[in-house]
N, C-alpha and C positions, 0 to 999 in steps of 0.2 A: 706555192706553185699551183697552178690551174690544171684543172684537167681537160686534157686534150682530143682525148678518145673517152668515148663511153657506152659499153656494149650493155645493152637491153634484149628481155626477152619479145618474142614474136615473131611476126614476117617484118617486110619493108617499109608495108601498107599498112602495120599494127596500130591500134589506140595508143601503144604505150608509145612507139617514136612518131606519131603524131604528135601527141599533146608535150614530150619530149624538146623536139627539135622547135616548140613556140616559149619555149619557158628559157631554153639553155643561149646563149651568145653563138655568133657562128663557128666564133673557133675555139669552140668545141665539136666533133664530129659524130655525132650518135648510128650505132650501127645496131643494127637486130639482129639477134643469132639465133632465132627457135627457142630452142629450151632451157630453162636457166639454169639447168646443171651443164650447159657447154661452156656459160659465161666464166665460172673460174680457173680454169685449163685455157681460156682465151686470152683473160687477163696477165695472168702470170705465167703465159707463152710469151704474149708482148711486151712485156717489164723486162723480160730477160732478154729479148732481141733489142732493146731499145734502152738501155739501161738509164739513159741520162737525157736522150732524145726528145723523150714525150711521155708524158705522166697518163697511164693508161687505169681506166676503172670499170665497177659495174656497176647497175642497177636491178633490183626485182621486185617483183609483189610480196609482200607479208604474208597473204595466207591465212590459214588456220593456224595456230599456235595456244600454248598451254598457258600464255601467260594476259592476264587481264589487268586494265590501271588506267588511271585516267591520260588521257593523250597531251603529249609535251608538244604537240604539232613542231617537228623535226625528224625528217629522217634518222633511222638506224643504222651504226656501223654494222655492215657484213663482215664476219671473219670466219678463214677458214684454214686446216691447215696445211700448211707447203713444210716438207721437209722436216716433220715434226716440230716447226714453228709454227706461233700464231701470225695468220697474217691477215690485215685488211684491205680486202680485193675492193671494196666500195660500200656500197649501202639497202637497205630495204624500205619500202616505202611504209609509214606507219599505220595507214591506214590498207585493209586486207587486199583491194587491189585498184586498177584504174579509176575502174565505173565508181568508186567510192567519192573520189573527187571531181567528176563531171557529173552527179547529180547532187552534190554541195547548194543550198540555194544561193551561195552567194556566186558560185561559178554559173549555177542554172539561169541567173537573174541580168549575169552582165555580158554572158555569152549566148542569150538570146534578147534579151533587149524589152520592144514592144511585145516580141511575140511569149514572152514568158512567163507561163501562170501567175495570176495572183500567187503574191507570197505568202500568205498566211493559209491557201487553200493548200498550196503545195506544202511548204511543212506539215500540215493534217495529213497527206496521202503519203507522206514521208515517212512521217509517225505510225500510222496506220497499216501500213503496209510493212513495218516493221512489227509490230506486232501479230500479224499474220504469219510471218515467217517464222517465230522466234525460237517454236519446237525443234521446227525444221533445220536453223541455223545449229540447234545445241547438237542435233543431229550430225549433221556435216561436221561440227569439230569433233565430237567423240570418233567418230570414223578416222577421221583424219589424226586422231594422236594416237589409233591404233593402227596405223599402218607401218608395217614393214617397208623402207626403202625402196627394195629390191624388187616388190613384189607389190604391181598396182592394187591398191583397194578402192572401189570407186565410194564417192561420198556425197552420192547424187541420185535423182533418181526421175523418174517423171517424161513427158515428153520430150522431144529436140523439139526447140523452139528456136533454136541457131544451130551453127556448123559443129559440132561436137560440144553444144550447152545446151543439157535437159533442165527443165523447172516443172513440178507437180503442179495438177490441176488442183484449187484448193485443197479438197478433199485430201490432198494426198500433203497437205502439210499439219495436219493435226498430229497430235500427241500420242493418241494410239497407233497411227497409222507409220508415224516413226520407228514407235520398239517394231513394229511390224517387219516394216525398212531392214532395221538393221539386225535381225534377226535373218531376213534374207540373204543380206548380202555378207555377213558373217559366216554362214552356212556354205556357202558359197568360198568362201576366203578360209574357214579353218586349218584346213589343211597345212597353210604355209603363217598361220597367226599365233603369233605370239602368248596371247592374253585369250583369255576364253570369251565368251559370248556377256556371260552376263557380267560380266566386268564392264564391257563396254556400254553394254544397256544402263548401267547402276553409273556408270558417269554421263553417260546421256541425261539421267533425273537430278544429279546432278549441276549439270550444266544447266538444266534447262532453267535452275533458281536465276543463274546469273544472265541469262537471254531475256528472262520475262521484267515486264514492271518490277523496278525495284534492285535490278543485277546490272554492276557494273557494264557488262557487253551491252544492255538493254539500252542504258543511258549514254552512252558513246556507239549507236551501234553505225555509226557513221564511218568507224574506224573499224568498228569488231565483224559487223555481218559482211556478206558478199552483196556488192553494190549491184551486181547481176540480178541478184536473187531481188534485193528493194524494189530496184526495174520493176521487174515480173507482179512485184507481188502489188504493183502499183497499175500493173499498165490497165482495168478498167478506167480509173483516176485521168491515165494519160489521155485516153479518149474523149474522155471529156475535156480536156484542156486541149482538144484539135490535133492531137498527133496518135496516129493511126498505130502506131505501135513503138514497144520499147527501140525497139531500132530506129525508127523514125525519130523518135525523143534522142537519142544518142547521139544520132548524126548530126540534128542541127545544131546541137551544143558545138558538136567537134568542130563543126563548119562555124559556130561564132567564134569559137577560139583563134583559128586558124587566122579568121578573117579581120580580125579585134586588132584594131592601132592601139590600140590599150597596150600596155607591158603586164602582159597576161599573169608572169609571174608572182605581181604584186595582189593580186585577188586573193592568196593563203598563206599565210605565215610560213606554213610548210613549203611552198613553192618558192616562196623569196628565199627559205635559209637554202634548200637545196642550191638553189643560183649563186649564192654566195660558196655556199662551198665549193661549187665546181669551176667558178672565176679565182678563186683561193681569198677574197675576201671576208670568209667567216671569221670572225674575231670569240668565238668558243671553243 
């Protein structure tokens, strides 16, 4: 059976049901709901008004997460529970979040065409800019596997260089300047944290084996880092290749996507199986 509705996180105008609504068939209907803890209260609101109607699902970002491995490029089942059952509302994307697969080079290369860096320079600024970050990345996930649900910990730090997305000036992604980080923002957080400080620091060190040359996140960090943060940690790079900033890098992808007679979805494995599954032709 196909699915017919498919609630994503965002607004109307998101990255996620842009790039969404070019990969999916039309009849599928992709809606954005904000936050993705409304998506499963949405889901199986609609399942149960609609019992046999219309096969309803979700979609979300991966995230930070504890678990590291080489990438099966296929969406993850979501399951959550209803009723003290398991149930599965839909899936998570395997890679940490959007920007991870609109600066892919094979998506950079055929959703901008002419205007798209040399490829061999862009994997250098890829690479490189992943290396940049990697303290930083080990940073953001230790944070993020000590938080509380309930209770925001932020797992970031540095300028707003977008509408609610900070990224550090260099400096501010070094390895000292990290226990610094989360030293502060632990301080900060104790009060309602679980795990003490230097718990988090000591997985910070770490993590950070597995972010640098040599660690499983490092070698897939296409899947493990925030595609945000590659952005950033690239965009002198971008300038050089004529786009004036990671936003400007972003948009013209989404704008080749959009604009691409191509059948978009066939550019990642991961994008074909998803389409399969949500046509109901996945034969796994």
């Amino acid at each position: 059976m196909s699915v017919k509705v498919l609630y994503c996180e965002g607004e109307s105008k998101s990255l996620d049901i842009r790039v969404l609504s070019t990969l999916l068939p039309r009849t599928c209907v992709v809606k954005a709901v904000g936050s993705k803890r409304i998506i499963p209260q949405r889901v199986l609101g609609a399942r149960e008004a609609n019992q046999s109607a219309l096969k309803v699902a979700g979609i979300k970002d991966r995230d930070f997460d504890a678990s590291a491995s080489a990438p099966t490029h296929q969406p993850h089942n979501w399951y959550v529970t209803d009723h003290q059952k398991k149930v599965q509302i839909g899936w998570y994307w395997e890679r940490k979040e959007i920007e991870n697969y609109l600066i892919d080079p094979t998506v950079v290369k055929r959703a901008l065409g002419s205007k798209a860096p040399p490829l061999t320079e862009y994997r250098t600024a890829l690479q490189t800019s992943a290396h940049l970050i990697a303290d930083y990345t080990a940073a953001r996930i230790a944070l993020s596997l000590a938080r509380i649900q309930i209770v925001p910990l932020n797992n970031f730090w540095g300028e707003e260089r977008e509408k609610a997305y900070h990224f550090p000036k260099n400096k501010g992604l070094k390895g000292e300047n990290c226990r610094n980080q989360i030293r502060n923002l632990i301080k900060h957080y104790e009060q309602n944290l679980i795990m003490p400080e230097l718990k988090v620091v000591n997985q910070f060190e770490e993590l950070r084996q597995d972010c640098q040359a040599g660690g499983c996140r490092y070698q897939h960090f296409l899947t493990y880092f925030s595609g945000k943060d590659l952005l950033y940690g690239m965009r002198d790079q971008l300038r050089k290749f004529d786009f004036s900033s990671p936003v400007v890098f972003r948009g013209q992808i989404i704008k080749g996507i959009e604009e691409s007679e191509e059948p978009v979805w066939t550019w990642l494995p991961e994008w074909q199986r998803f389409r399969d599954i949500i046509v109901g032709t996945d034969s796994h």
